[in-house]
VEXDREN-2710 file (C-alpha; in Angstrom, 1 decimal):
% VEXDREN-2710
k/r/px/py/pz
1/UNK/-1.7/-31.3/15.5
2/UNK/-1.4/-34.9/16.0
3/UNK/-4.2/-37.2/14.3
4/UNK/-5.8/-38.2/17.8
5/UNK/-6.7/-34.5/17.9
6/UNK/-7.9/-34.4/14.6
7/UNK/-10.1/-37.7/15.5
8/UNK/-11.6/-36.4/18.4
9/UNK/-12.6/-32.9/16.1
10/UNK/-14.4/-35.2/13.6
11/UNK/-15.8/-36.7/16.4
12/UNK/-17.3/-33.3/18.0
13/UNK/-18.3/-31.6/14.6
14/UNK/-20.3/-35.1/13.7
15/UNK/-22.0/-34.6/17.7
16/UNK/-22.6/-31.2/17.2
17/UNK/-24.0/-31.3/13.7
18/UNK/-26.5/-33.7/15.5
19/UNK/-27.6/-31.8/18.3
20/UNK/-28.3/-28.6/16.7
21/UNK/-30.3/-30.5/13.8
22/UNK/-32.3/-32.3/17.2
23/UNK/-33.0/-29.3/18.7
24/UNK/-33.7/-27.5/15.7
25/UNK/-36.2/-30.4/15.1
26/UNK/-37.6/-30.4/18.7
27/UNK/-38.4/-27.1/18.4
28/UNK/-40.3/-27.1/15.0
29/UNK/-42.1/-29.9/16.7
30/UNK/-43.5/-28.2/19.4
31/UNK/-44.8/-25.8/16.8
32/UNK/-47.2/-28.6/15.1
33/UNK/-50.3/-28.0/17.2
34/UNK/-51.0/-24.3/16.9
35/UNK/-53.6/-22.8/15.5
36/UNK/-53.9/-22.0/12.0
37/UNK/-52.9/-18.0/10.7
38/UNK/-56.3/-16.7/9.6
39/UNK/-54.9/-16.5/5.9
40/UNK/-54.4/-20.1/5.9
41/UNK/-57.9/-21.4/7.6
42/UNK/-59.6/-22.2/4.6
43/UNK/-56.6/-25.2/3.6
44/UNK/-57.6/-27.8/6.1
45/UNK/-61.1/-28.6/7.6
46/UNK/-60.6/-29.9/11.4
47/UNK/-60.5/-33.9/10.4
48/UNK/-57.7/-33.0/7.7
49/UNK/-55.8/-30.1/10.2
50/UNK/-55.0/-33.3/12.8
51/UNK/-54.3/-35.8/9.8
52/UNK/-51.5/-33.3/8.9
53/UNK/-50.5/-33.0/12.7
54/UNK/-50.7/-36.8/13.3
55/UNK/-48.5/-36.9/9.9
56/UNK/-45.4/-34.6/11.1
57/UNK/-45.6/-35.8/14.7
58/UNK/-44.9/-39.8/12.6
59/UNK/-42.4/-38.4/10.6
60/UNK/-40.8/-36.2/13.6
61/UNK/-40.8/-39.6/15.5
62/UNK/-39.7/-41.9/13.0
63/UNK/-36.6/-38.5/12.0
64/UNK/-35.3/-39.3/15.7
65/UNK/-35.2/-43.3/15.1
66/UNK/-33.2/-42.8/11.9
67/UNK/-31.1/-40.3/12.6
68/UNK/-29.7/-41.6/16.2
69/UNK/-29.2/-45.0/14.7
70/UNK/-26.9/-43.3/11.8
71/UNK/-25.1/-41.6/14.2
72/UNK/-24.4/-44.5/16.4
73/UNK/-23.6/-46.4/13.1
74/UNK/-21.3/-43.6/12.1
75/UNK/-20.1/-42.9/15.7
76/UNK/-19.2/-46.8/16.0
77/UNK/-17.4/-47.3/12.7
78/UNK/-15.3/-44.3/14.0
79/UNK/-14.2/-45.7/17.1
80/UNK/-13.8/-49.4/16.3
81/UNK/-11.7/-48.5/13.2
82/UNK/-14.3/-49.6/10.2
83/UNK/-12.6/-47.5/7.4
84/UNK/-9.6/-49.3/8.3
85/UNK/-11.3/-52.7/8.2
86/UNK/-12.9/-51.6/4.4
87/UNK/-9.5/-50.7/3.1
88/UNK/-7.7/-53.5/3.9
89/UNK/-10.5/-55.5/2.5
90/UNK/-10.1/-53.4/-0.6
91/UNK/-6.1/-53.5/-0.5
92/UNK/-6.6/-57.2/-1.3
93/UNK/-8.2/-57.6/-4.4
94/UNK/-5.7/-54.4/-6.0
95/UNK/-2.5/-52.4/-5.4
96/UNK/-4.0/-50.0/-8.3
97/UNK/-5.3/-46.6/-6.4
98/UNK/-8.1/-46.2/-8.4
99/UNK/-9.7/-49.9/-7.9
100/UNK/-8.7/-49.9/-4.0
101/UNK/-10.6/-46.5/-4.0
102/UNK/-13.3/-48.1/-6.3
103/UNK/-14.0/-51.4/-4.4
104/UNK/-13.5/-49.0/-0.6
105/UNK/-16.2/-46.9/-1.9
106/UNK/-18.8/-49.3/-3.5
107/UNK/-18.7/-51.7/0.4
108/UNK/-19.1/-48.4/1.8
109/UNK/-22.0/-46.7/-0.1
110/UNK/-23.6/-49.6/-0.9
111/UNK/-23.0/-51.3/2.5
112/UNK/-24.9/-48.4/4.4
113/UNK/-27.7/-48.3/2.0
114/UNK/-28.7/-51.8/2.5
115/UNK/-28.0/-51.2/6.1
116/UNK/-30.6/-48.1/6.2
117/UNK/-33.0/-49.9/3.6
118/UNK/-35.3/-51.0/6.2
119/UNK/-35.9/-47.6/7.4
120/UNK/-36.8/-46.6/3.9
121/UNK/-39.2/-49.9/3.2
122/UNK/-41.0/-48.5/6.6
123/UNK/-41.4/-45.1/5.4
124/UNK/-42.5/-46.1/2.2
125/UNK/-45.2/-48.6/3.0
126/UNK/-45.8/-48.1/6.3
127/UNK/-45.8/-43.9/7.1
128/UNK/-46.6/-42.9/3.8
129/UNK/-49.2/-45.7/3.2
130/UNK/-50.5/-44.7/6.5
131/UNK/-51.5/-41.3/5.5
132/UNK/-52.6/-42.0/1.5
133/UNK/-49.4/-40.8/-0.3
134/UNK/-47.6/-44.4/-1.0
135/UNK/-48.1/-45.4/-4.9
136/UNK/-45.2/-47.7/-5.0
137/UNK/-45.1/-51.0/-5.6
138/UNK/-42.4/-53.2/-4.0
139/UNK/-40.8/-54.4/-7.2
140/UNK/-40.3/-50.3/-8.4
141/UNK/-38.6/-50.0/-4.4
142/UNK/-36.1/-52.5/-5.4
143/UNK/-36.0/-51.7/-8.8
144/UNK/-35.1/-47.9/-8.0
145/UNK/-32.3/-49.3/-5.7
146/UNK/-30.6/-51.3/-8.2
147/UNK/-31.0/-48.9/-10.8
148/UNK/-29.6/-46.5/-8.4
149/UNK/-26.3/-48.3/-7.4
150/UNK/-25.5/-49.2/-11.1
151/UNK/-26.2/-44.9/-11.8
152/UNK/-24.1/-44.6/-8.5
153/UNK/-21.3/-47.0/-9.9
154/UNK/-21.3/-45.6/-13.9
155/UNK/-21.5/-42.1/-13.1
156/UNK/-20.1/-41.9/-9.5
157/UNK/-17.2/-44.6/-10.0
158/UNK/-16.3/-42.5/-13.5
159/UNK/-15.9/-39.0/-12.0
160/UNK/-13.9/-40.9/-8.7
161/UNK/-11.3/-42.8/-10.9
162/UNK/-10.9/-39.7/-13.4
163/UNK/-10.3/-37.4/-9.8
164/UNK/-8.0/-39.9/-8.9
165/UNK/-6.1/-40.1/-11.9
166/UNK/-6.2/-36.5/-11.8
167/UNK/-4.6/-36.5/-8.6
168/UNK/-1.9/-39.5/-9.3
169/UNK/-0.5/-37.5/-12.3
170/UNK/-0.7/-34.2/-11.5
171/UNK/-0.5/-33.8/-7.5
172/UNK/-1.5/-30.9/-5.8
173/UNK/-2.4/-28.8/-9.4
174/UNK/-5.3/-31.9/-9.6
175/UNK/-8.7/-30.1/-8.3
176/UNK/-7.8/-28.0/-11.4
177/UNK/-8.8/-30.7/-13.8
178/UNK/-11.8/-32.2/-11.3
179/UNK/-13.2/-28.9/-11.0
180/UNK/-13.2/-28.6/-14.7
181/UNK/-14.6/-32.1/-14.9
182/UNK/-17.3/-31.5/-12.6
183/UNK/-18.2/-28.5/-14.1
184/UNK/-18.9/-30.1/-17.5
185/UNK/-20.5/-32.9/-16.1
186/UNK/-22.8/-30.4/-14.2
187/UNK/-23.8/-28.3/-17.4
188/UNK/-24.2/-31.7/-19.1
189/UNK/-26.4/-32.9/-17.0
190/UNK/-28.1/-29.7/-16.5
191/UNK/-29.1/-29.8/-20.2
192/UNK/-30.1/-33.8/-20.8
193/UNK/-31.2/-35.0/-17.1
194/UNK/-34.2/-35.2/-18.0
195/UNK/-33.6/-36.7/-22.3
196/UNK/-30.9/-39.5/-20.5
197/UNK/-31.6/-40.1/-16.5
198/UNK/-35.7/-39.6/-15.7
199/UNK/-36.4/-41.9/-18.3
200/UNK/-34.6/-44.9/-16.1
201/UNK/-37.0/-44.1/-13.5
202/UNK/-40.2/-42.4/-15.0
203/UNK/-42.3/-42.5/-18.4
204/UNK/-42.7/-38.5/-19.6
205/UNK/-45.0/-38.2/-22.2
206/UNK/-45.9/-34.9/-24.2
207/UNK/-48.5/-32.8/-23.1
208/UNK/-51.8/-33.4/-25.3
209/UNK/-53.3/-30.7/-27.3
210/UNK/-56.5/-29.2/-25.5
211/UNK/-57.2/-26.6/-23.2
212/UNK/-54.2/-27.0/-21.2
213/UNK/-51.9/-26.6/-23.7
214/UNK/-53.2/-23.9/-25.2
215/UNK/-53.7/-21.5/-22.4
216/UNK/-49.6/-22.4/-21.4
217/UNK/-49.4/-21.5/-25.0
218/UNK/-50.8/-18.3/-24.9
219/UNK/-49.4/-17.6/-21.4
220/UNK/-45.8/-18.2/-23.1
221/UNK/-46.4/-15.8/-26.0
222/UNK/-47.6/-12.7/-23.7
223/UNK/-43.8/-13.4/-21.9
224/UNK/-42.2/-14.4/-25.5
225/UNK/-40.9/-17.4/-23.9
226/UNK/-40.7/-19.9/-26.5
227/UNK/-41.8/-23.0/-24.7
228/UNK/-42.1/-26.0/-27.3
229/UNK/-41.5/-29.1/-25.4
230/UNK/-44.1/-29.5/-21.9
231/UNK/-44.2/-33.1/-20.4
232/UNK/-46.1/-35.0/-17.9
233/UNK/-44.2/-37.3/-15.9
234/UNK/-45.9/-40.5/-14.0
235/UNK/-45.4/-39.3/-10.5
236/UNK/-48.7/-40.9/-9.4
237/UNK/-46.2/-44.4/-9.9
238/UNK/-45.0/-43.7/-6.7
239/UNK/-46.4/-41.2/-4.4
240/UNK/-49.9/-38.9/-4.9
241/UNK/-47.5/-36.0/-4.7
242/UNK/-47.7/-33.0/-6.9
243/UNK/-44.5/-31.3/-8.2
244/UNK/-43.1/-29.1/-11.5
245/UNK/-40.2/-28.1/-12.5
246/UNK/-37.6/-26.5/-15.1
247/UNK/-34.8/-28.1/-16.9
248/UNK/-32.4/-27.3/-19.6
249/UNK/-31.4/-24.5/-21.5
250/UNK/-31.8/-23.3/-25.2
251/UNK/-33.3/-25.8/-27.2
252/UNK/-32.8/-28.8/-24.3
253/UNK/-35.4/-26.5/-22.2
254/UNK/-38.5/-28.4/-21.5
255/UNK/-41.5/-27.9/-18.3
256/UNK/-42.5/-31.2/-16.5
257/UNK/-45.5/-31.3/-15.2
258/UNK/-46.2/-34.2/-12.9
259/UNK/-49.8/-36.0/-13.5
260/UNK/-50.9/-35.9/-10.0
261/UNK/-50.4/-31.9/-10.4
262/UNK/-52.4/-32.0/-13.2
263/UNK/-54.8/-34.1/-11.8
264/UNK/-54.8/-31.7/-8.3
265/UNK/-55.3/-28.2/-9.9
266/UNK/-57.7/-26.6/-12.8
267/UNK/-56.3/-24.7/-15.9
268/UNK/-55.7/-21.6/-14.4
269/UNK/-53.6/-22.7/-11.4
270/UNK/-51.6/-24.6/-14.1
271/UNK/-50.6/-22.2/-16.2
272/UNK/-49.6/-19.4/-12.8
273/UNK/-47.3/-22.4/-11.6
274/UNK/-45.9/-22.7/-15.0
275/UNK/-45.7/-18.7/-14.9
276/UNK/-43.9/-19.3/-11.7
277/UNK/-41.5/-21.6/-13.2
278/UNK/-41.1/-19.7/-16.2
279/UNK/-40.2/-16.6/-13.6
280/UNK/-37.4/-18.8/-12.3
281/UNK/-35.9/-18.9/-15.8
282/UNK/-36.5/-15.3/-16.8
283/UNK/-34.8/-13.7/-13.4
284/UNK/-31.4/-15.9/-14.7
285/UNK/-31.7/-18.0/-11.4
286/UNK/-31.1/-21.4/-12.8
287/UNK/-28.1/-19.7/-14.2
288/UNK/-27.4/-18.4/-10.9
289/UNK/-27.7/-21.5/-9.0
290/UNK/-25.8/-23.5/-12.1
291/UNK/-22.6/-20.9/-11.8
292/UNK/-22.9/-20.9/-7.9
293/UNK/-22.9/-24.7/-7.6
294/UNK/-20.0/-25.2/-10.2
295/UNK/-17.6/-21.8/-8.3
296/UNK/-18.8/-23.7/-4.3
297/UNK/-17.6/-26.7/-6.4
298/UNK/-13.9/-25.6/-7.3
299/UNK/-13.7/-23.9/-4.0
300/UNK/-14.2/-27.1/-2.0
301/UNK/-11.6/-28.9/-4.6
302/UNK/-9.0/-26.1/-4.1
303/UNK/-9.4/-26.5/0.1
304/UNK/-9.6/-30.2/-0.4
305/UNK/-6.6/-29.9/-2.5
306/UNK/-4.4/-28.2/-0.1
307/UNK/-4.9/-31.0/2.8
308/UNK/-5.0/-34.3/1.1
309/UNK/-2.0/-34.7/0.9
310/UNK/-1.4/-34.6/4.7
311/UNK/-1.0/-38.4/5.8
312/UNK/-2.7/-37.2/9.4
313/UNK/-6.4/-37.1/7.4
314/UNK/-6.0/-40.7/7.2
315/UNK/-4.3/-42.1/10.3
316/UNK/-7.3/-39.7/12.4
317/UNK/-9.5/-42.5/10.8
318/UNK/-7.1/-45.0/11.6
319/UNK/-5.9/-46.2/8.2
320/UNK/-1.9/-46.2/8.9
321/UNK/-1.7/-46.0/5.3
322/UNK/-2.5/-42.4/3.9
323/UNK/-4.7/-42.7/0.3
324/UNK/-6.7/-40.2/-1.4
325/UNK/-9.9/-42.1/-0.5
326/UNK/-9.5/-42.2/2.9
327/UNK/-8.3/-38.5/3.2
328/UNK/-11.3/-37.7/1.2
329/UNK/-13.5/-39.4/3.3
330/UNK/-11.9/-37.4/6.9
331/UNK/-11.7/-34.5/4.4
332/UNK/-15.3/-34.6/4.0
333/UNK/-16.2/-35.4/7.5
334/UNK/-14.2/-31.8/8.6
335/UNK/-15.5/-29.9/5.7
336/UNK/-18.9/-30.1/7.1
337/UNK/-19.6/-27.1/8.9
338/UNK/-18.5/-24.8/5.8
339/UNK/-20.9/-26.6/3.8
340/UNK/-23.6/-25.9/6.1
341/UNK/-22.6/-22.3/6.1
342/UNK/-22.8/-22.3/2.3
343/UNK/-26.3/-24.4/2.1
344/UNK/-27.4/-22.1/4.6
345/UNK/-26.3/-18.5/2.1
346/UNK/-27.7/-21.2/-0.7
347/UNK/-31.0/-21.5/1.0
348/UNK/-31.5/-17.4/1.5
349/UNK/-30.7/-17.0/-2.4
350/UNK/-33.8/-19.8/-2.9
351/UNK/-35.9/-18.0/-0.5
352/UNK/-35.2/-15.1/-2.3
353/UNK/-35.6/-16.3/-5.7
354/UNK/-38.9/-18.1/-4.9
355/UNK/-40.5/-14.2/-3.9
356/UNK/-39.3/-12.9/-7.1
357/UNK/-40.7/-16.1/-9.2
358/UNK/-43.8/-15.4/-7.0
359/UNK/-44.0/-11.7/-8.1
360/UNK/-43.3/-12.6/-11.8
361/UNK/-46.2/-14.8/-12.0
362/UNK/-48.6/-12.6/-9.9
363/UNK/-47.1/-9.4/-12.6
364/UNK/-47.2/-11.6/-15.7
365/UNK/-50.4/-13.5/-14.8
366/UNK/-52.5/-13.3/-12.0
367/UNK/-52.0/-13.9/-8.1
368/UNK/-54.8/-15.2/-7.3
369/UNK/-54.5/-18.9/-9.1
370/UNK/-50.8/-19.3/-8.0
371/UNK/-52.7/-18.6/-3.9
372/UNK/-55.1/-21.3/-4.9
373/UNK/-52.9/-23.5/-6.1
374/UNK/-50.5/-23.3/-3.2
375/UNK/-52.8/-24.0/-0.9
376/UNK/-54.1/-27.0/-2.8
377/UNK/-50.6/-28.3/-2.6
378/UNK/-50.1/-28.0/0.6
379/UNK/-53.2/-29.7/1.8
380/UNK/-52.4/-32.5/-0.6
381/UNK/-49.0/-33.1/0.9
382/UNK/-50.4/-32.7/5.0
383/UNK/-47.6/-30.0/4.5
384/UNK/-46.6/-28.1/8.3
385/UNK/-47.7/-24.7/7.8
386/UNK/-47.1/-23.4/11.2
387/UNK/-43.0/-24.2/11.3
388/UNK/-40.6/-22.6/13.8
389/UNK/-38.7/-19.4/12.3
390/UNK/-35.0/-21.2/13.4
391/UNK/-36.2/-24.4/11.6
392/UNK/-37.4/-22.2/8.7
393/UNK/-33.7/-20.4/8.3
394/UNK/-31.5/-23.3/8.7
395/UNK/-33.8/-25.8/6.8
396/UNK/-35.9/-24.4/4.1
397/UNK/-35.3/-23.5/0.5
398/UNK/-38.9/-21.8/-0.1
399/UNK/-40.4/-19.2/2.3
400/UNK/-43.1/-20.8/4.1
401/UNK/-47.0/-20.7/2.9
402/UNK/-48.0/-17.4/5.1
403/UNK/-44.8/-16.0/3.4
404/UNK/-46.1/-16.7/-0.1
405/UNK/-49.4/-15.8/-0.1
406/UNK/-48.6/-12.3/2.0
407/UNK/-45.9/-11.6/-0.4
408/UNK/-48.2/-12.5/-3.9
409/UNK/-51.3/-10.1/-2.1
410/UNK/-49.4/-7.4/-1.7
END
């Protein structure tokens, strides 16, 4: 194979990744003005039913603005041989791998992220303001971007140079030590995301004695789930949003509760969302997902491993000098179709898990809060509940809200 071939591939798989995601999305689309399943007629009155239609159709509009100008971006940094200009811009400041690699991918990262910004600035305060959600300020936009190129630096820049290094002393035997690498890193950060990294970004406060926490009290003993640290997290600082979620294990595990969920639903619907949660963690699926993430992890470093070596990976993006950063970058580009394959098997697990979590809650609570509750959320967020079945496979993580609520009355 000669790297023109292997050019023109990258080329195709990039093309094709984007037509089947725009027809995928053209179809959901046409999906956004039927009528309402009768289980779900009581979510939306009329006036809020075409709010959440007007909302998709923005978001479907604005999707096809976005994602054809990153392809042409992408597309056009291909063909006029952009990775090529990076490196050499890199090349002067180092002959040292690692900072050549370093400098490459901070242009390039931080490059396209200023770049796309405007896109993001218009979501934020112009879509999402548009329809109520927007809590951000300006100076927390900007702030979350610096914050998150100096995370993307510390943390990304680390794990790069130590692969690297990896790599430069051990050769082909290095996604050995990366995988083991990433793998600590991932339980690490698994246990004390929320202790070291939320805090950057978010203030979490302990959940005040009261009603509240004493029925998630209760609702823990009945499951003997020892549950000692809940939080509330400002999510109202940035969007009216509602979330929870799960982190940690052993002593490290801790529920967050969001203040806008608090704020959205009563006790009851609470405490069967917690019971939801709590589900995830008694079926073993955060250990699943953990264990699946870190084995996907060393099987895409032992692939990755057996091709970077191959100078063609880098002259098919036009650098005539073959480096690990470049081949990782055309290695990345080719490995894209696997990884949809795996987020897809990923995504039926989630599906799957979410049903079970569901049936936990509805067998270790009661159904009828965590229906409420759903529904509630749903409204809040203008959420689609009429999405196309191909849109629903590829795309979604959680079955959709006729799913749920046929599954929990059961």
């Amino acid at each position: 194979m000669t790297s023109t071939t292997l050019f023109y591939i990258i080329i195709a798989i990039i093309i094709i990744n984007f037509l089947v995601d725009k027809i995928l999305d053209a179809l959901n689309a046409k999906h956004f003005n039927d009528a309402l399943p009768t289980e779900l007629q009581d979510v939306y009155d009329e006036a809020e039913y075409k709010k959440s239609q007007n909302y998709k159709a923005t978001n479907y509009k604005f999707g096809l603005v976005t994602s054809t100008f990153s392809i042409l971006l992408t597309l056009g940094f291909l063909l006029f041989d952009g990775f090529e200009f990076v490196d050499n811009i890199a090349r002067t400041y180092s002959e040292n791998p690692i900072i050549i690699a370093l400098i490459f991918f901070g242009i390039i990262m931080i490059g396209s992220d200023i770049i796309t910004t405007p896109f993001s600035y218009y979501s934020t305060f112009v879509i999402e303001e548009k329809f109520g959600f927007n809590k951000t300020s300006v100076k927390t936009f900007f702030l979350d971007k610096i914050k998150g190129w100096l995370m993307m630096a510390i943390i990304g820049g680390g794990i790069l140079a130590l692969i690297i290094w990896f790599y430069n002393i051990t050769g082909k035997h290095f996604w050995l030590y990366a995988w083991a690498l990433v793998a600590v890193f991932t339980l690490f950060m698994n246990m004390f995301y929320s202790k070291l990294i939320v805090p950057l970004f978010n203030k979490q406060t302990p959940l005040e004695a009261g009603s509240l926490r004493d029925k998630i009290s209760a609702y823990a003993k009945t499951v003997g789930f020892k549950l000692d640290k809940i939080f509330v997290i400002d999510g109202s600082k940035r969007s009216t949003k509602a979330n929870a979620y799960f982190s940690g294990f052993g002593s490290e595990k801790r529920v967050t509760l969001y203040d806008t969920l608090i704020n959205d639903l009563d006790d009851e619907e609470i405490v069967a969302v917690l019971a939801h949660e709590v589900g995830h963690y008694k079926k073993k699926h955060i250990i699943f997902n953990l264990f699946a993430s870190i084995l996907l992890t060393g099987l895409t470093l032992y692939i990755l491993s057996l091709f970077i070596s191959n100078p063609l990976l880098s002259q098919a993006l036009g650098v005539e000098i073959p480096s690990f950063h470049i081949g990782l970058i055309a290695f990345g580009l080719l490995y894209s179709p696997i990884s949809e394959i795996t987020g897809l098997i990923m995504n039926m697990f989630s599906r799957k898990f979410e049903y079970q979590a569901d049936d936990y809650a509805k067998n270790t609570y009661k159904a009828e809060p965590l229906i409420t509750s759903l529904k509630k959320l749903s409204k809040n967020n203008l959420s689609n509940l009429t999405p196309h079945k191909a849109y629903v496979f590829m795309h979604y993580s959680h079955p959709t809200l006729l799913q749920r609520i046929t599954n929990l009355k059961k």
